[in-house]
N, C-alpha and C positions, 0 to 999 in steps of 0.2 A: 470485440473482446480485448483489442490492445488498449480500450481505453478504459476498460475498467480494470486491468492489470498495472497499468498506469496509475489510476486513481487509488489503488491500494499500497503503493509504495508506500504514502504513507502514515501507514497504519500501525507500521513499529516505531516510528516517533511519538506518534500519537497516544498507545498505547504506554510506552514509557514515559513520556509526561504526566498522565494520569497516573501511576505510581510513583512516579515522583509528588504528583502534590497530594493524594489521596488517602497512603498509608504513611504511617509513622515511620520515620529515619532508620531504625533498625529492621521493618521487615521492606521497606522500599530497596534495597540495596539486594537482599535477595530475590524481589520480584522482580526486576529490571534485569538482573542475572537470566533469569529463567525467559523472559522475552528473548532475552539473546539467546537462548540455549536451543527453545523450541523453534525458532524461525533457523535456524542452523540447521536443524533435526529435519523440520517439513522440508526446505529445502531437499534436503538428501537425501529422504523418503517421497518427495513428489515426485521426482522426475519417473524415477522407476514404476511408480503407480500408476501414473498417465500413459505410462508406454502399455502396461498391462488391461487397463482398462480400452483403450483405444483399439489396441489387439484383438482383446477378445470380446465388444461391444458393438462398436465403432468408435469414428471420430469426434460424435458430440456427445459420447459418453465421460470423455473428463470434465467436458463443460457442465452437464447435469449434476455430476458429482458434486463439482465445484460450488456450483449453485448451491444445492442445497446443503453443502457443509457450512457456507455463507450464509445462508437465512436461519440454520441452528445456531451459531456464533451468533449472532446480531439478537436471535429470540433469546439467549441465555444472557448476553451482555443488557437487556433491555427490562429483564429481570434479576439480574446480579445486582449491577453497577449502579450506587446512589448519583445521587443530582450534584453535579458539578456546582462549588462553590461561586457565586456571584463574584465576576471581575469585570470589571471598567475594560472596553473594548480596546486593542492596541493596533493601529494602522500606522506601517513604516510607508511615510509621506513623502519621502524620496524614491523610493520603490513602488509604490502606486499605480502612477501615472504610467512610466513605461508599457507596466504589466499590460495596461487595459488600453493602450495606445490601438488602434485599428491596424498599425499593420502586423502585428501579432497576433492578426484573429486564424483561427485555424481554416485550415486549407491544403492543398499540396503545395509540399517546396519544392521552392525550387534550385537548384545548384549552379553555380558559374561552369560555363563551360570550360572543359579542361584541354590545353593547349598540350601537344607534343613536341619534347624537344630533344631533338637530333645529336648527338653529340662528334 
């Protein structure tokens, strides 16, 4: 579950980019407003929800939740949202390589040990 809360970080850049290049200059400015507005709002209405539902369900009942407020988003976005304007693909070619270098494949980390010092 951490990596798909992970993987949706981000999903408010993403979402404001698509308002930025999608709508016209005058209504993109209040929709990119309202992104920020509602990820404020869920934020501060989730945590409390989660608490309630967990409560009074169990534990994998935010997850279900979750779930499927996520596959209603995605069936409305998959029916809303026109087709992204054709762009020439952009790969940062100094940045690349690192990324996909093997010793940044996922795994546990690991930490240096930590020395104690006596004063």
């Amino acid at each position: 579950m951490r990596r798909q809360s992970g993987a949706s970080i981000g999903l408010v850049p993403l979402a404001t980019a698509v308002a930025r290049d999608d709508l016209p200059a005058d209504r993109s400015r209040s929709a990119i407003v309202l992104i920020g507005v509602t990820t404020a709002a869920g934020i501060g209405v989730g945590y409390p929800l989660v608490g309630l539902l967990a409560q009074g369900l169990g534990l994998y009942a935010p997850f279900w939740f979750a779930a499927g407020l996520s596959a209603l988003a995605l069936a409305a976005a998959l029916l809303a949202l026109p087709d992204s304007p054709a762009r020439p693909p952009r790969v940062d070619v100094a940045l690349a390589p690192p990324l996909h270098s093997p010793s940044r494949a996922p795994g546990p980390v690991r930490l240096p040990a930590q020395r104690s010092v006596r004063l």
